[in-house]
C-alpha positions as CSV (number, residue, x, y, z in Angstrom):
1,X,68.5,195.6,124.2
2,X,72.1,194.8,123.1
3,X,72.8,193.4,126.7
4,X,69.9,190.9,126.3
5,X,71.3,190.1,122.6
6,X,75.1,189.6,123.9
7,X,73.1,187.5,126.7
8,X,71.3,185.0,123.6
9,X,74.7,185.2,121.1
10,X,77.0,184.1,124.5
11,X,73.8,180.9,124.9
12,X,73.7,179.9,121.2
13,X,77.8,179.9,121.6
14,X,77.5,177.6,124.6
15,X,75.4,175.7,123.3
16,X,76.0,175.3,119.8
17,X,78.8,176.5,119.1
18,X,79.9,179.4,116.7
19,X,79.0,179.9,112.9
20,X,81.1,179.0,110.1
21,X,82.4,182.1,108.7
22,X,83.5,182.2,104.6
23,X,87.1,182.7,104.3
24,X,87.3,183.0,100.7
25,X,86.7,180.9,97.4
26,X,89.4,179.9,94.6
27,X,89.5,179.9,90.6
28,X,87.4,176.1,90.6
29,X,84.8,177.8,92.8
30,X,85.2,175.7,95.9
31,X,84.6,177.7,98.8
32,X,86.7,177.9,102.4
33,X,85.3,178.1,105.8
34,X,86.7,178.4,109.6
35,X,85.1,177.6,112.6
36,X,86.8,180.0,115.3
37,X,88.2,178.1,118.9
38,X,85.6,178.7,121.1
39,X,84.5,177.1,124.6
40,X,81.7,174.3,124.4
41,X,78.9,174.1,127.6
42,X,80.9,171.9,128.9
43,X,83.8,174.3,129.5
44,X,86.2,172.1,126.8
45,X,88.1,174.1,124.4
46,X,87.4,173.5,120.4
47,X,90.4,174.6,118.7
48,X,89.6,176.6,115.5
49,X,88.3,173.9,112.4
50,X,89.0,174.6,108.4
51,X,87.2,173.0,105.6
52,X,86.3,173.4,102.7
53,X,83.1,172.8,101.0
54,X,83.8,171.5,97.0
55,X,82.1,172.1,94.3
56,X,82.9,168.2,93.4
57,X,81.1,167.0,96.3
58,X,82.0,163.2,95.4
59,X,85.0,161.9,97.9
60,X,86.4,159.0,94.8
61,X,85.6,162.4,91.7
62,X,88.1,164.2,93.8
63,X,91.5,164.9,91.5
64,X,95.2,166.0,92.0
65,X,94.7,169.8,91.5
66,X,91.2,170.0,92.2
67,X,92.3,172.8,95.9
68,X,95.1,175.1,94.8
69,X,98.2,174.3,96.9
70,X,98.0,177.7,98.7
71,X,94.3,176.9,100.4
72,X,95.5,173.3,100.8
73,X,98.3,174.6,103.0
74,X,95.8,177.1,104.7
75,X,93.4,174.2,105.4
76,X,95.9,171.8,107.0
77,X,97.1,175.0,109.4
78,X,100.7,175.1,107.6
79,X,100.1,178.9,106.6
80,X,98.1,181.5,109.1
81,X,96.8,184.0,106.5
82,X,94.3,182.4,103.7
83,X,96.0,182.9,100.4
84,X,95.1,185.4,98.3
85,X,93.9,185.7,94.4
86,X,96.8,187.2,93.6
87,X,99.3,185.1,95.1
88,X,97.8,182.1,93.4
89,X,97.9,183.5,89.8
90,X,101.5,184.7,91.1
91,X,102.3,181.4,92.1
92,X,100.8,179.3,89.2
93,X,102.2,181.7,86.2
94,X,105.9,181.0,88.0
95,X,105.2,177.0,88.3
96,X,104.4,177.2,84.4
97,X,108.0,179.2,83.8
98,X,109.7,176.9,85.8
99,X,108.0,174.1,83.6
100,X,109.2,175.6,80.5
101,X,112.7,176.0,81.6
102,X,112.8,172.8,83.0
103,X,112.1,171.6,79.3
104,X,114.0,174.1,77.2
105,X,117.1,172.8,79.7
106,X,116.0,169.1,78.9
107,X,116.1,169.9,75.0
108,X,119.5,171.0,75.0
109,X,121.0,168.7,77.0
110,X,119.6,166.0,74.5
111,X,121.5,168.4,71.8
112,X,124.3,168.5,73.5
113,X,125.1,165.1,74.2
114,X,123.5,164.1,70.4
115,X,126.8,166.8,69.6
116,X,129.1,164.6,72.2
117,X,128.3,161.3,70.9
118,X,128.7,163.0,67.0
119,X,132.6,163.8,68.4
120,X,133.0,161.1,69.4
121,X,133.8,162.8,73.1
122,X,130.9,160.2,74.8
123,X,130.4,156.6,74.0
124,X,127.1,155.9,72.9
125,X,124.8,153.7,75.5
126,X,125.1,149.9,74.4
127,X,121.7,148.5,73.6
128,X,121.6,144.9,74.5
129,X,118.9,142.9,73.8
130,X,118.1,139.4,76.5
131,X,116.1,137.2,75.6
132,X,114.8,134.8,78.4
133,X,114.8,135.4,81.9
134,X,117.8,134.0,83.8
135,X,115.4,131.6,86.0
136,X,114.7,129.9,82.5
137,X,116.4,126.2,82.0
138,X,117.8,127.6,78.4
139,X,118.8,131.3,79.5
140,X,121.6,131.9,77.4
141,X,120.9,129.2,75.1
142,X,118.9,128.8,71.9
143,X,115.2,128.8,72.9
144,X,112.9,125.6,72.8
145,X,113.1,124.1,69.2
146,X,109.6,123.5,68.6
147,X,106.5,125.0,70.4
148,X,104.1,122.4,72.5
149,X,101.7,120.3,70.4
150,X,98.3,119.4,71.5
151,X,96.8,115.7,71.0
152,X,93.3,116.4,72.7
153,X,91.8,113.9,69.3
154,X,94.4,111.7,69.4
155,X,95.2,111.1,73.4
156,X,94.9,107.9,75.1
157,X,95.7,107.8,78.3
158,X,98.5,106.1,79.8
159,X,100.1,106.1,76.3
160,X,102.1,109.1,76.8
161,X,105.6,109.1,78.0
162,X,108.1,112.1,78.4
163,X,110.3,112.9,75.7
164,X,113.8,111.0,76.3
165,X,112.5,108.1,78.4
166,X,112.7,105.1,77.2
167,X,111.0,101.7,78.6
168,X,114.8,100.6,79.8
169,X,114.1,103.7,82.7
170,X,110.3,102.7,83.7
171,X,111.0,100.3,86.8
C-alpha cells in the first residue's frame, strides 16, 4: 500500500505541484509559508517560493513595520534559516537601546555646546532673517508700499492706465 501512495503523492506533485508548508508566524500574527523547488509535468524546475499570508490582507493598509525585519529578510531569500522568536525579541529590545543612546548622546551634545556657546569657546549660529525671494523686482529693497486695490464698482474700461505713464508716452 505505501508503494501505491508514493505512486499518487509523486502524480499530485507532477501535476500540481507540492503543498505550502507553515514556516512559522510572528508577534502581529501574520503567518510564513514555503513552497519547496520541485519539478512541474513538464520537467521545468520551480525554484522554492516564500510568502507570507497577513493578517492585514489590504495591499494600500499595509504599514512600515507591519513584517518584522528578520521574516522580511527570510522572505526575500537574504537569510536561509527563518528567524526565530527569540532572536526577534533579541533584536528589537537592542534597536530600542540603541534608540535611547542615540538620544541620551543627542541631549548632551545640546548641553555641551549650550556650555560652549556660555564660554564663549563657540560662536553662536547667526540668525538672519530674508525677506523676499531674490527673483523679486524689490529683493533687498523695502517691499511694495501699498497693497493692490480693487475698482470692480468703479471700473470703466479703457480708463485705466499703468501707474507712471503719462499721455506724453501713449503713441
Amino acid at each position: 500500500m505505501s508503494s501505491a501512495w508514493q505512486a499518487l503523492r509523486a502524480l499530485r506533485l507532477r501535476l500540481v505541484g507540492p503543498a505550502k508548508e507553515l514556516v512559522g508566524t510572528d508577534q502581529f500574527g501574520n503567518k510564513y509559508y514555503r513552497v519547496p523547488k520541485y519539478e512541474s509535468r513538464t520537467g521545468q524546475i520551480i525554484p522554492e517560493r516564500r510568502f507570507v499570508e497577513a493578517v492585514n490582507r489590504e495591499a494600500y493598509q499595509y504599514q512600515t513595520g507591519d513584517f518584522p525585519a528578520e521574516w522580511e529578510a527570510w522572505i526575500r531569500k537574504k537569510r536561509e534559516d527563518p528567524p526565530t522568536i527569540e532572536e526577534i525579541l533579541r533584536n528589537e529590545n537592542y534597536r530600542e537601546e540603541m534608540k535611547q543612546k542615540v538620544k541620551d548622546v543627542s541631549e548632551k551634545d545640546k548641553l555641551l555646546q549650550a556650555k560652549e556657546y556660555e564660554e564663549g569657546l563657540v560662536a553662536e549660529p547667526s540668525h538672519t532673517q530674508v525677506k523676499g525671494h531674490a527673483s523679486a523686482p524689490y529683493y533687498g529693497k523695502k517691499e511694495p508700499s501699498q497693497d493692490p486695490t480693487s475698482t470692480a464698482n468703479t471700473f470703466q474700461p479703457g480708463a485705466w492706465m499703468p501707474p507712471g505713464s503719462g499721455s506724453s508716452q501713449n503713441k
